[in-house]
LOKE-160654 format. One record per residue (C-alpha): chain; x, y, z; residue number from 1; residue in three letters. Coordinates in steps of 0.05 Angstrom, whole numbers, plus 5000, padded with zeros to 4 digits. Layout:
ATOM   kette      x      y      z    nr   rest
ATOM       A      X      Y      Z   NUM    ALA
...
% end
This chain:
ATOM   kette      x      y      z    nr   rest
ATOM       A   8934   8169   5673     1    UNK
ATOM       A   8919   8130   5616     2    UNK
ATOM       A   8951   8139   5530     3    UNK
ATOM       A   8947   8115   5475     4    UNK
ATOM       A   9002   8115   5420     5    UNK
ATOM       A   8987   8094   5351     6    UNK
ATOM       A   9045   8074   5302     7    UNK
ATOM       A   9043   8047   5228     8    UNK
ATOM       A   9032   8105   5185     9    UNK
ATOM       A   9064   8128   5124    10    UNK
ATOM       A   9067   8140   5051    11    UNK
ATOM       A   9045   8087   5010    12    UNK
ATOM       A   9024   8082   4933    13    UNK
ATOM       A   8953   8073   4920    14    UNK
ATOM       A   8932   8006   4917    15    UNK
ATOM       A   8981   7989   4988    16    UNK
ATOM       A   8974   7971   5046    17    UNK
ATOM       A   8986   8000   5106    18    UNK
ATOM       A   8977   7966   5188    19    UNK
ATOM       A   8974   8018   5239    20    UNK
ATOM       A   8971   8000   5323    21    UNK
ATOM       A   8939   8035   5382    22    UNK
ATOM       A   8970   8012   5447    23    UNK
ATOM       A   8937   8027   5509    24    UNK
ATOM       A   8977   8039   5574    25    UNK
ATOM       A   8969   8067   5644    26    UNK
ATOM       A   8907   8056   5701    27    UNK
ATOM       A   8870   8006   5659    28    UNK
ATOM       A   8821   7956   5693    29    UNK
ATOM       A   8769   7947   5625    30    UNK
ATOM       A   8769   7977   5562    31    UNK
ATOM       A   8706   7977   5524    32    UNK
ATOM       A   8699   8004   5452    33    UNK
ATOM       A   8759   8021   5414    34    UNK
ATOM       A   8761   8053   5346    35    UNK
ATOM       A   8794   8093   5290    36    UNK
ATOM       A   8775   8161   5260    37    UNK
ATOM       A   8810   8199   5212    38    UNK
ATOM       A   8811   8273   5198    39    UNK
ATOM       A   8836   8312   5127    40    UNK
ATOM       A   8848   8376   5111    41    UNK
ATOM       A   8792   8417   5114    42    UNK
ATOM       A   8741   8360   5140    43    UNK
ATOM       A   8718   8345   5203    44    UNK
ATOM       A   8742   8279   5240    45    UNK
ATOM       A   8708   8215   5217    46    UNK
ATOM       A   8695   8148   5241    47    UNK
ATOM       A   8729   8097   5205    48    UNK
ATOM       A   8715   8027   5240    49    UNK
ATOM       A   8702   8006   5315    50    UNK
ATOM       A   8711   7938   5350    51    UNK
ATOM       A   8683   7925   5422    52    UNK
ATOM       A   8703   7876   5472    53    UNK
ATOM       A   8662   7822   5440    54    UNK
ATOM       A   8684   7829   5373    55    UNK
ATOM       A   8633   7862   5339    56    UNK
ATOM       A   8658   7911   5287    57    UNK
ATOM       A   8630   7971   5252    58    UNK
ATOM       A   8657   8003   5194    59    UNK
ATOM       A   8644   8072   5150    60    UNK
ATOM       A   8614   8052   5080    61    UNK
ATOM       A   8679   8087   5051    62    UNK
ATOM       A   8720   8032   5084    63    UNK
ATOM       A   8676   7963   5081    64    UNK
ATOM       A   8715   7911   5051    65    UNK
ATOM       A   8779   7947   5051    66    UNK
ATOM       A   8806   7956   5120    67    UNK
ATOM       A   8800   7908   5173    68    UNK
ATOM       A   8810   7925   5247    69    UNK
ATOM       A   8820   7877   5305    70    UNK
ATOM       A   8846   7884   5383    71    UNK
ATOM       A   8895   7847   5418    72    UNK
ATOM       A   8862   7842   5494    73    UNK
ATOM       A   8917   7817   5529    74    UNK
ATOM       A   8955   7875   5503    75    UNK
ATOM       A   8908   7936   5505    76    UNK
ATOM       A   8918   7941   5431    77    UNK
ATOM       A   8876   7955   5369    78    UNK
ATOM       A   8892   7947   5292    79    UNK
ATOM       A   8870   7976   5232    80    UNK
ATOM       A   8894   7938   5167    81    UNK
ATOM       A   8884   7979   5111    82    UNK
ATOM       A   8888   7949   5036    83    UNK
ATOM       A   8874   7971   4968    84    UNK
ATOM       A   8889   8047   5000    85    UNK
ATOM       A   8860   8105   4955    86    UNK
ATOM       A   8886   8174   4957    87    UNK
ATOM       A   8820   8190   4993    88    UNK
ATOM       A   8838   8163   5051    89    UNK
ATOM       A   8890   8206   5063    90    UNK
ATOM       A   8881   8237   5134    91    UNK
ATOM       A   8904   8237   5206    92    UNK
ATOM       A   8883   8179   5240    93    UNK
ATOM       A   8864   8170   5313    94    UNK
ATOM       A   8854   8118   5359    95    UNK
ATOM       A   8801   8119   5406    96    UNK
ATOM       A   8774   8086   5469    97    UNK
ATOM       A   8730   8077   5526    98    UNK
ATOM       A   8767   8054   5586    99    UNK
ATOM       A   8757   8039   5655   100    UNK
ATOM       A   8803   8048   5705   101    UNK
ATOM       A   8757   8026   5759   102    UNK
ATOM       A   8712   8084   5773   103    UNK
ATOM       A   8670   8090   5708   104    UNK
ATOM       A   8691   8095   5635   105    UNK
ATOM       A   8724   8158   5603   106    UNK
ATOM       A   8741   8169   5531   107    UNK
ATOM       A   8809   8174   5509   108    UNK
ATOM       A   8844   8196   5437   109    UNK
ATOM       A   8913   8184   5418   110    UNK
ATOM       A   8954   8238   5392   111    UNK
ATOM       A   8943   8211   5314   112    UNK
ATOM       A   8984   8187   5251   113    UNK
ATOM       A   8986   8204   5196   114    UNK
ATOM       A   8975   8172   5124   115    UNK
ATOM       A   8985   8191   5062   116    UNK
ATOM       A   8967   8156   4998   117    UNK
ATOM       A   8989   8177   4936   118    UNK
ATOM       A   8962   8170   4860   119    UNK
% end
């Protein structure tokens, strides 16, 4: 069985900063893509930035030059670093992965955190 549980949110002012994690555990042999989404009230669930095994990154418009997210291989982990916060991105945010665990990948979601930004 594999999880993931993400830590780091909060309130925060606009204008913060916040750095949330998404730690991987369980039958892992690979993992693959792993990304944030976010969800608010009302909206359906979003993708916020992705970073594969390589490196590569993509990021929603809404978040280019703000947030920055990375991974920790070594310790099945992914990042989101999240400056110059605007109440708009106040949501639910999810981690998300593809991971192997030796017989094919399956996608996985972590149970979400959530972040509120105030004006």
């Amino acid at each position: 069985q594999v999880q993931l549980v993400e830590s780091g949110g909060g309130l925060v002012q606009a204008g913060g900063s916040l750095r949330l994690s998404c730690a991987a555990s369980g039958r892992i042999l690979v993992i693959n893509r792993m990304g944030w989404y976010r969800q608010a009230p009302g909206k359906q669930r979003e993708l916020v930035a992705t970073i594969v095994t390589g490196g590569s990154t993509n990021y929603a418009d809404s978040v280019k030059g703000r947030f920055t997210i990375s991974r920790d291989n070594a310790k099945n982990t992914v990042y989101l670093q999240m400056n110059s916060l605007k109440p708009e991105d106040t949501a639910v945010y999810y981690c998300n992965a593809d991971i192997s665990g030796g017989y094919g990948y399956l996608n996985y979601w972590g149970q979400g955190t959530q972040v509120t930004v105030s004006s």
